[in-house]
C-alpha positions as CSV (number, residue, x, y, z in Angstrom):
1,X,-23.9,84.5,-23.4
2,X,-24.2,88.4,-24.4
3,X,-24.0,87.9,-27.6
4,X,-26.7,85.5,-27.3
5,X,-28.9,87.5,-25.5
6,X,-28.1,90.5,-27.7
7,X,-29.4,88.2,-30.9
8,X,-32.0,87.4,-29.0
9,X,-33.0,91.1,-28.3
10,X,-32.4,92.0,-31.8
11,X,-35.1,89.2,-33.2
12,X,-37.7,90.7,-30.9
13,X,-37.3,94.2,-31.9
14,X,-37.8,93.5,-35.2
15,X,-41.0,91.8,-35.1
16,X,-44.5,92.5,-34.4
17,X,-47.3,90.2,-34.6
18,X,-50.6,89.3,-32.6
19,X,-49.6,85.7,-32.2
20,X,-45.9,86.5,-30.9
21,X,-45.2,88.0,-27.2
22,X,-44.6,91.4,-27.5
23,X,-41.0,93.2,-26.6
24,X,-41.1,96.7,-25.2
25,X,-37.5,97.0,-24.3
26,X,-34.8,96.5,-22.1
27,X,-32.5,97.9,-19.9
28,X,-29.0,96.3,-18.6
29,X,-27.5,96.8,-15.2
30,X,-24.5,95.2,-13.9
31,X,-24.0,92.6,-16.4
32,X,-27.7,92.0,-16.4
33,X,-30.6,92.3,-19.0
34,X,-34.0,93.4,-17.9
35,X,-36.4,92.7,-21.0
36,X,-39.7,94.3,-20.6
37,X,-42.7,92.0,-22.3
38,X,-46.1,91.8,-22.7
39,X,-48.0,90.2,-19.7
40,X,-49.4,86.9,-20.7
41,X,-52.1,85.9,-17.6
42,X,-52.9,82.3,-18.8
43,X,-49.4,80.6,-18.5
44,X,-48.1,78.9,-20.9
45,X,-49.7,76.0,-22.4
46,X,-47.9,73.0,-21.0
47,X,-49.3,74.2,-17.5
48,X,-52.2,74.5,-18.9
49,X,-52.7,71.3,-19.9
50,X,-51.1,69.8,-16.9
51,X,-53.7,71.2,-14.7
52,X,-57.2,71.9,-17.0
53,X,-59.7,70.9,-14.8
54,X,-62.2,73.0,-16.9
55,X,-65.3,71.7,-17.7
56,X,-63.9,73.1,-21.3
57,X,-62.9,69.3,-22.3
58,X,-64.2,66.8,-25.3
59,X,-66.4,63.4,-24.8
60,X,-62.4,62.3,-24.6
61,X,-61.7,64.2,-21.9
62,X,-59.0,66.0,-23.4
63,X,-59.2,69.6,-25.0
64,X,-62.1,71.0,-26.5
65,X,-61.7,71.3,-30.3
66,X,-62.5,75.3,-30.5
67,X,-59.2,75.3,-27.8
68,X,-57.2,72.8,-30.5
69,X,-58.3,74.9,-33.9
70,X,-57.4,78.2,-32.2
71,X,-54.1,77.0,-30.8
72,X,-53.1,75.1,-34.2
73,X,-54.3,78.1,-36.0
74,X,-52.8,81.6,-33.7
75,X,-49.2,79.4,-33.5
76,X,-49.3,78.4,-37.1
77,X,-50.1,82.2,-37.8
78,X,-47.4,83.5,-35.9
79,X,-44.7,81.1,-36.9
80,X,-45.9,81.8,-40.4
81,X,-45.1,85.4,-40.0
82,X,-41.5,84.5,-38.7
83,X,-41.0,82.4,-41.6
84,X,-41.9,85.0,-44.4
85,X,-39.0,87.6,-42.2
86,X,-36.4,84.7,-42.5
87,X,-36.6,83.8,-38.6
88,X,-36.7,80.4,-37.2
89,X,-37.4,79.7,-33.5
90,X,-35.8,76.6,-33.1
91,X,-37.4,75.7,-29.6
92,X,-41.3,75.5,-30.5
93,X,-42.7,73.4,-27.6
94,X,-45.9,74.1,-25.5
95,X,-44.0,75.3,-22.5
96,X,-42.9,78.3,-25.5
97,X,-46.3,79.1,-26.5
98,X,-47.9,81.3,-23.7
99,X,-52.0,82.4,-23.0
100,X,-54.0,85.6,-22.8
101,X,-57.3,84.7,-21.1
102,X,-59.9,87.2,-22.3
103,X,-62.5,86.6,-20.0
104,X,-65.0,89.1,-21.1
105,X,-64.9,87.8,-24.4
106,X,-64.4,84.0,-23.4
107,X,-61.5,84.3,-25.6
108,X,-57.8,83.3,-25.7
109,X,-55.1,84.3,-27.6
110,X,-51.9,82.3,-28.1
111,X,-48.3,83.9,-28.2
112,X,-44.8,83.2,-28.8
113,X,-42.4,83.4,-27.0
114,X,-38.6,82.4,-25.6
115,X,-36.5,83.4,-28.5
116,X,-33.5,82.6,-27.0
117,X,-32.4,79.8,-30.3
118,X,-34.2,82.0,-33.0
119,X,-32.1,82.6,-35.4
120,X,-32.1,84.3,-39.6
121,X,-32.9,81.6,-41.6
122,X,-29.6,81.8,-43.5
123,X,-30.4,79.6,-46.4
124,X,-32.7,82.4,-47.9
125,X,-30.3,85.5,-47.5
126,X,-27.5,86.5,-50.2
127,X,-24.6,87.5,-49.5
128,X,-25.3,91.2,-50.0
129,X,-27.2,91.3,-46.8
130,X,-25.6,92.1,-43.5
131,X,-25.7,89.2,-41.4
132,X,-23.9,90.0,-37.7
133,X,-21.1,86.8,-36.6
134,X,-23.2,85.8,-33.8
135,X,-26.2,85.0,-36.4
136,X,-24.1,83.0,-38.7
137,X,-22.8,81.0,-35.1
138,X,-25.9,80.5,-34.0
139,X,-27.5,79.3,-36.9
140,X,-25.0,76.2,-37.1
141,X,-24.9,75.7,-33.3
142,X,-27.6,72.3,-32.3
143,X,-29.8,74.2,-29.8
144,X,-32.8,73.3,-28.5
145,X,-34.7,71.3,-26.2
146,X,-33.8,67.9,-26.5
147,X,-36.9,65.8,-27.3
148,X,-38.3,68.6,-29.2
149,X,-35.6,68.9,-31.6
150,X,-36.4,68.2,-34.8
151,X,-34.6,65.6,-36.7
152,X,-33.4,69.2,-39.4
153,X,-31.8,70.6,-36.6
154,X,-29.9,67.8,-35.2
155,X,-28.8,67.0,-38.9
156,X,-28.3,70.6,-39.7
157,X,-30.1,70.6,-42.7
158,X,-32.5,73.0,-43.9
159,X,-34.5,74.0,-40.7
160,X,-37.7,76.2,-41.5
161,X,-39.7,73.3,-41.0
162,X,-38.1,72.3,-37.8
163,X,-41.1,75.0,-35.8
164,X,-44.0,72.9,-36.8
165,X,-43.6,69.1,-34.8
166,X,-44.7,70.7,-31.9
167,X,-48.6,70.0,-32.9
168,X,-48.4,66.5,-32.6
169,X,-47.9,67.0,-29.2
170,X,-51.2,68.6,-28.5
171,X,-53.4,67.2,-31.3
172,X,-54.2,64.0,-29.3
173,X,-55.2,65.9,-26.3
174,X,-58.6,66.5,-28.2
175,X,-58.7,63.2,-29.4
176,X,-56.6,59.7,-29.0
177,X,-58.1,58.4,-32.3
178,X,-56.2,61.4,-34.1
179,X,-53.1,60.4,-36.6
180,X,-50.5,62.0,-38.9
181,X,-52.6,61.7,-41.5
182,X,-56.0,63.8,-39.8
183,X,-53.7,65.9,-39.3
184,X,-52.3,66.5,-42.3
185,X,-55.8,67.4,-43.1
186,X,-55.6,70.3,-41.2
């Protein structure tokens, strides 16, 4: 479990993107890691969902397409930007993106988080690089949450795409008439 948390800790320090929760440090005490984070005060977006009572909803009563476009578009920015430094998260679900409410500017911003399965995306490194035991273990290991694992990780295949399923999750929330294929569109 160190080692995991340790891999987990070295991911986050080496990243830094508007659309990905921020890491400030840690400290460790007793056989426990403190990680110090940025403060996301909109929960994460499952909740979100769960409970949106706002009058921020469609003619479908489901999400408001300005909340869709900037939650596709921020996540798909941000995993984007793990992809092009060789890092997959592995664990992409709503409860794993998290909310910044701006209220003054009637504004949210979409982070990140839980890196706990990200791993290097091995399949793009040579062998010249330095790649820590742990990385290589993890990268082979079938993590995840269950029914949001994608069908690259469960096969161990190549897994870069394996961060991107979770739309279809939220994309019918705006709309029940939406499909693969509108989305696709996107």
């Amino acid at each position: 479990m160190k080692q995991l948390i340790e891999s987990e800790i070295e991911i986050l320090s080496n990243i830094d993107h508007k659309n990905i929760i921020k890491f400030y440090g840690y400290s460790y005490n007793k056989g426990v890691y403190y990680l110090r984070m940025e403060y996301c005060n909109g929960g994460d977006v499952y909740e979100y969902l769960k409970k949106n009572n706002s009058s921020d909803k469609n003619s479908f009563n489901g999400v408001s397409n300005k909340f869709l476009y900037e939650f596709i578009k921020q996540t798909s920015d941000g995993l984007v930007y793990l992809h092009k430094n060789n890092i997959i998260h592995r664990d992409i679900k709503l409860h794993n993106v998290l909310m910044i409410n701006d209220k003054k500017k009637n504004d949210i911003v979409f982070k990140i988080s839980d890196f706990g399965f990200a791993c290097y995306d091995l399949t793009t490194l040579t062998s010249d690089n330095d790649i820590h035991d742990v990385m290589i273990k993890k990268y082979y290991k079938l993590c995840g949450t269950p029914y949001y694992m994608a069908p690259e990780i469960i096969l161990n295949v190549s897994i870069v795409y394996c961060d991107v399923t979770f739309i279809l999750e939220v994309a019918p929330l705006a709309n029940p008439q939406w499909s693969v294929a509108k989305l696709n569109r996107l």
